[in-house]
N, C-alpha and C positions, 0 to 999 in steps of 0.2 A: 851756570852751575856755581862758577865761585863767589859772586853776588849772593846768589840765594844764600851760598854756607856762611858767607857774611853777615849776612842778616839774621841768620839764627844765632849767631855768638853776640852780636851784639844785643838781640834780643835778651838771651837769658843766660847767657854766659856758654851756649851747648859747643861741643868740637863737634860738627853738623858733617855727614857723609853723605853724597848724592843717595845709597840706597838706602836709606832711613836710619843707618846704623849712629849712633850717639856714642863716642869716643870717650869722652869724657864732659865736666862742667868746669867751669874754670872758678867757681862759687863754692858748689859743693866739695869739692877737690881737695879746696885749698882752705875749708872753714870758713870762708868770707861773705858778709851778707849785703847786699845790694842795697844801697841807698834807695827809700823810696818817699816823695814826697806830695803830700795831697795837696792839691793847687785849691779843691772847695770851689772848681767854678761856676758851680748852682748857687752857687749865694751871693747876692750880691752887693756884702759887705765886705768880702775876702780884702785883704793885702798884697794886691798879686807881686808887686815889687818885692815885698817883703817875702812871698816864697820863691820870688828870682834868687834872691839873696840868698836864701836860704840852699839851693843849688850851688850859686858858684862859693859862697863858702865852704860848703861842703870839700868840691874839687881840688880848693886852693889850700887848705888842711890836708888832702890825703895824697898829694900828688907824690911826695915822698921823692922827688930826684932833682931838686933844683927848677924846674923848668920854669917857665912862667907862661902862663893861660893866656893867650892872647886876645881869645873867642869862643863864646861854648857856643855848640849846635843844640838845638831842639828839635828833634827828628817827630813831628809828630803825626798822631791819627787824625784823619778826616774829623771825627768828631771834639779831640782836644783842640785841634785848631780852632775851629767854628766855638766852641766853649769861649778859649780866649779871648776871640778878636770881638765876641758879641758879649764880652763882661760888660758892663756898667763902667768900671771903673780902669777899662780896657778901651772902650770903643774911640773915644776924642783919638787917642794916640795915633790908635791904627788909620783914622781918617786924615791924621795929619803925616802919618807914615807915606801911606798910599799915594798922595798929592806930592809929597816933596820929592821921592823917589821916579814918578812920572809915571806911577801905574793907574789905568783908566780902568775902573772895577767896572762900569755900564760895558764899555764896549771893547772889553778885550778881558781876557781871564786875570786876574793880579797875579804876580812874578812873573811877567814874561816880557816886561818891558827892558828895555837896552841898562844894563848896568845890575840888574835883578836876577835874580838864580833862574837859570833858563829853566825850557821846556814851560807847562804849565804849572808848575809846584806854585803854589801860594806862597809869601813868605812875610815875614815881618819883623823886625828887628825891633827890641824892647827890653830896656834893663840889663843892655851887657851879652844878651840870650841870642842869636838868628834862630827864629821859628820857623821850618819848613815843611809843610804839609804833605806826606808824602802817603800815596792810594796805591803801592805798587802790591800783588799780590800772587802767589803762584799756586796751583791747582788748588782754588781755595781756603790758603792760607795766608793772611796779609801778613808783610813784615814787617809793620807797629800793628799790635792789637789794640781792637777798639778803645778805645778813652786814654789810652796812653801814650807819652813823650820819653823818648829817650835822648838824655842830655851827653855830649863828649865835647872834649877840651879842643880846640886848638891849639898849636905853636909848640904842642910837649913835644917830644921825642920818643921814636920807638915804642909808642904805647899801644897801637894798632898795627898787628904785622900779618903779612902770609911767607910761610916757608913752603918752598917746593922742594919736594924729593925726588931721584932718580926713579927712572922709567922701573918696573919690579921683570927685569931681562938680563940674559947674561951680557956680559959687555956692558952696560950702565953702573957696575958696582961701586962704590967709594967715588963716585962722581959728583957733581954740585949738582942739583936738580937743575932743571928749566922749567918751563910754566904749562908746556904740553909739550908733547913726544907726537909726532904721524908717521905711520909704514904702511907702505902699499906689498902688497903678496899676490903676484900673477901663478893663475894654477897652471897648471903641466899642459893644459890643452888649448894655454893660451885662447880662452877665451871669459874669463875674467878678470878684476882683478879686488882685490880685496883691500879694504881699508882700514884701520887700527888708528882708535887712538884714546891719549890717556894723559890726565892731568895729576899729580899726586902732591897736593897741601895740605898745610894746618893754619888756621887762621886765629891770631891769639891776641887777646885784652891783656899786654905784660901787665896792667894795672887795673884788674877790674874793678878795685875800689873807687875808682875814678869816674864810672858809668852811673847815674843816676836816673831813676824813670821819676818820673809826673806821672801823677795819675788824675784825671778828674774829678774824681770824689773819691 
């Protein structure tokens, strides 16, 4: 559940609630409009460097608190990935990428070799950016939409947080939250016993200006 509500603020700024409800945006809220930049990876004269750049300048302008970027993520979709790594002026890299890193694309999936972002995610590192291709998806809903990258910084601070709130019980009041609460309720006839439980957060972009999508065309 808090994964998912992660994925949807990172997505599009939303304060996501397990029952559908939408709290607020952290975009619309606040007046702020989301960096978006066309990568053009159907053509295959684009500058992809050049709209690397154009990302981490972006970041490095609006980070607005001292920090410094150590690394930006590119969180992206099955299909911006395969866009990327099959540009023209993309492909030498990623074959020299592939090889140096000890990933065997014939005989084992790429990113899952020793030193590589586990699990199966694809990955590839290019111009500053780690690209990682991520297909995760919950009742029909992926958390990158199609053709899209979502870039985030490294090394900042406090830019990405979750707050937890107190249990909503008497006796929890004016207390520091925790991350889940569980209580068990045996009934009168001692023969059940009942289970309760409850997580209460807000997951928040202090800098949403700093979030950038890529988009494929």
């Amino acid at each position: 559940t808090l994964e998912v509500a992660r994925w949807k603020t990172l997505a599009d700024g939303t304060l996501y609630a397990p029952n559908g409800t939408i709290a607020g945006n952290l975009y619309t809220d606040f007046g702020i409009t989301r960096k978006s930049v066309n990568f053009a990876l159907g053509t295959g004269t684009t500058d992809i460097i050049g709209k690397v750049e154009e990302v981490i300048a972006w970041m490095q302008d609006n980070q607005n608190a001292g920090d410094v970027v150590t690394l930006m993520d590119g969180i992206a979709s099955p299909q911006f990935f395969a866009a990327l790594v099959s540009h023209p002026k993309v492909q030498a890299a990623y074959q020299y990428y592939t090889a140096t890193t000890g990933q065997q694309i014939q005989r084992s999936r790429a990113g899952n070799s020793e030193g590589v972002a586990g699990g199966l995610h694809r990955v590839f590192e290019y111009g500053g950016i780690r690209f990682t291709e991520v297909r995760n998806q919950l009742a029909g809903t992926k958390f990158v939409a199609d053709n899209n990258c979502i870039f985030v910084p490294r090394g900042t601070r406090d830019n990405f947080v979750t707050y937890f709130g107190p249990a909503d019980k008497f006796g929890y009041e004016n207390q520091i939250g925790v991350s889940a609460y569980a209580w068990t309720y045996r009934d009168p006839k001692n023969e059940a016993i009942e289970i309760e439980g409850q997580s209460n957060f807000i997951n928040l972009i202090r800098r949403p200006q700093m979030v950038v999508t890529g988009t494929v065309a």
